[in-house]
N, C-alpha and C positions, 0 to 999 in steps of 0.2 A: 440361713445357710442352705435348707432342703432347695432352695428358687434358686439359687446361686448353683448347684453342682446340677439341677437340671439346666440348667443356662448351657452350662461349660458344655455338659454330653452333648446339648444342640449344636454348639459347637464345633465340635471335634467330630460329628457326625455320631456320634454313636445315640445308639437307641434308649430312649426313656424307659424307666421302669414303667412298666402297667401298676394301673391303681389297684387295688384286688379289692372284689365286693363280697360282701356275705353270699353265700347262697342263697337262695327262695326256701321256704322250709315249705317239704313236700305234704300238703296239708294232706291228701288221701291217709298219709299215715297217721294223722293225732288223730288218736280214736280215745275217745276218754268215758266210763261214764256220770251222769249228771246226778244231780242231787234229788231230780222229778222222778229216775228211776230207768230213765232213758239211755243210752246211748248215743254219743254223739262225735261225727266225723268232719272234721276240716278247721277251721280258724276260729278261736272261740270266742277273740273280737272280732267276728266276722258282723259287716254291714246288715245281709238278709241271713236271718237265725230259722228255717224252714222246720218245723216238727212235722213229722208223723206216727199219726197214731192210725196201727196195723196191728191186724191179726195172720199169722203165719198160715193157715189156712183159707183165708178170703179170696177168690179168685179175681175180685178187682184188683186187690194187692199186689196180686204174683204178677199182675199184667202191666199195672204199674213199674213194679220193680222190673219187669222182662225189657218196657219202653224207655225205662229213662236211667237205668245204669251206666250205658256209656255218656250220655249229654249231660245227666245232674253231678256226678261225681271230675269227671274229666273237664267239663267246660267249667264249671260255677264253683264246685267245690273247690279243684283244684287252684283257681283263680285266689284264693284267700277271700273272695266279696260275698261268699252262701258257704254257712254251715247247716249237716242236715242231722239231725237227730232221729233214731227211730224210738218211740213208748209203745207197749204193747199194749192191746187190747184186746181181752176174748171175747169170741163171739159164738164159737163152737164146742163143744163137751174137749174135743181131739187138741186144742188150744192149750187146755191146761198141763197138757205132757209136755207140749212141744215149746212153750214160754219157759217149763222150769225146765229143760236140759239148754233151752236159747239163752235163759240168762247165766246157765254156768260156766259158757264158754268164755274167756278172757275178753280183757276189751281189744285184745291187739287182733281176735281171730272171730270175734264176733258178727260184723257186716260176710266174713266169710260162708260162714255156716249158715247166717238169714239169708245168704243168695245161694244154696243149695239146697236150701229147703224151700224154696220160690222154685229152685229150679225143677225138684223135682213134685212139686207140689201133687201136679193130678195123680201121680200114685200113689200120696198119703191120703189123698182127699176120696181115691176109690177102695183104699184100704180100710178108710173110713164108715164110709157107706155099709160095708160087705161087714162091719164090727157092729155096727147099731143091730143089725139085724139078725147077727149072731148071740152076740154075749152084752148089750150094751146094760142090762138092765144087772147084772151080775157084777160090770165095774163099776157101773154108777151107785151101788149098793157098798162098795171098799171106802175104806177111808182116804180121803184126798190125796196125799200124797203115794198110796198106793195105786188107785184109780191114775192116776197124773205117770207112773210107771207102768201101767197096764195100756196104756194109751199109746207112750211116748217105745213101749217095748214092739207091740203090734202094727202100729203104721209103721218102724223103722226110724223112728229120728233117732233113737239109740245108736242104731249102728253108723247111722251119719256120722255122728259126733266120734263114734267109737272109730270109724276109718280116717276121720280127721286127724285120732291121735290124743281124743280124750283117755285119759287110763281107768279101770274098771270101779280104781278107789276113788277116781272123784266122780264117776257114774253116779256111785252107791251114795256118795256124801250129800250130790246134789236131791237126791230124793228120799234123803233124811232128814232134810232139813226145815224144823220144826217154822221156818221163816216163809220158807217159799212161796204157801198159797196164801199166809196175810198179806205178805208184800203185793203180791200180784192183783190182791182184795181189794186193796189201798189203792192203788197204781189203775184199777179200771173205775174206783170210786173218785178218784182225783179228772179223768179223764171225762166222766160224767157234767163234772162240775167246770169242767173247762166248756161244755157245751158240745161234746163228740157224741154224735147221735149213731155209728155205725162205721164202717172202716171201707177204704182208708179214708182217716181225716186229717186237711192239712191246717198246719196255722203257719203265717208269716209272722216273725214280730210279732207274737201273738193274736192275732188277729186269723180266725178261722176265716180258708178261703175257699172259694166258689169251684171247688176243682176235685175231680176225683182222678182223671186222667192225666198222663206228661202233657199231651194236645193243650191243654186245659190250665195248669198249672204254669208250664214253660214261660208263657206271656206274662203273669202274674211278678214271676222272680226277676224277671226283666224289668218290668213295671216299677218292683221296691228298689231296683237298682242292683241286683246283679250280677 
């Protein structure tokens, strides 16, 4: 019957219904996180599955993330064929502040905050400097999660977060929380044993790749087919 009453409308001139398709589901938005401890943005049966493992403070990192935000996210992500996952990994004393307020941000607002604190990295990083040399030997004497808020208070990732639109209770929540620096313990000891010798480091498909740069990696994802 449906072929029959599109017949007649050719007929009689009139216009055929359009077929309507699903949309594309806008993968920038599926931001979920993983069971490894990660984070992860775009298709999660996606083809090429890119991890990185980054430290928030690593200046390769930031340079990283400064090169390839619009090309990895917009061309590959967006595509459904590369999902990119970020795992943290410390590498600096100023890391363990800045991972437990990074991982209390939601996963809907998460990729937001890791690219503001990329972005404004060199002033955490000489906020840094100007701490070791002041008081460092005074938080590294606090108890972790104190030290981890003496850190994350002093560089500013606090207020990041705090001008983001974190509220003060879940401030205080995330750095009571008796979890935070085993998970992260776990999560750079997992990281070890996947063969990550330093940051940033990538895997395709599991398979760690020869790239610390976009230059370097772009090829590679292409390569696996994305």
């Amino acid at each position: 019957m449906r072929f029959l009453a599109l017949a007649l409308l050719f007929i009689l001139g009139a216009s055929a219904p359009a077929l309507s398709k699903a949309p594309a589901p806008d993968w920038l938005t599926v931001i979920a996180s993983t069971p490894e401890g990660g984070v992860r943005m775009g298709n999660p049966a996606a083809k090429v599955k890119l991890v990185e493992y980054g430290s928030r403070s690593c200046p390769v990192c930031g340079r990283f993330a400064h090169e390839s935000a619009g090309h990895l996210r917009e061309t590959y992500v967006a595509s459904g064929k590369v999902s990119y996952e970020f795992r943290e990994f410390l590498i600096h004393p100023q890391d363990i502040g800045a991972s437990v307020i990074g991982k209390c941000v939601s996963d809907r607002n998460f990729f937001v905050v890791l690219d503001a604190m990329y972005a404004n990295q060199a002033v955490f990083n000489e906020r840094a400097d100007t701490l070791r040399i002041s008081r460092v030997d005074q938080i590294m004497a606090m108890k972790p999660l104190d030290a981890a808020r003496a850190w994350s208070d002093d560089l500013g990732y606090t207020d990041l977060v705090r001008q983001a639109g974190m509220p003060e209770a879940r401030i205080k929540a995330c750095f009571s929380n008796p979890q935070a620096i085993p998970q992260l313990g776990a999560r750079l000891q997992a990281g070890v044993k996947m063969g990550v010798d330093g940051t940033p480091n990538f895997f395709i498909n599991g398979r760690k790749a020869n790239a610390v740069l976009w230059s370097q990696l772009e090829p590679l994802l292409r390569a696996a087919g994305g």
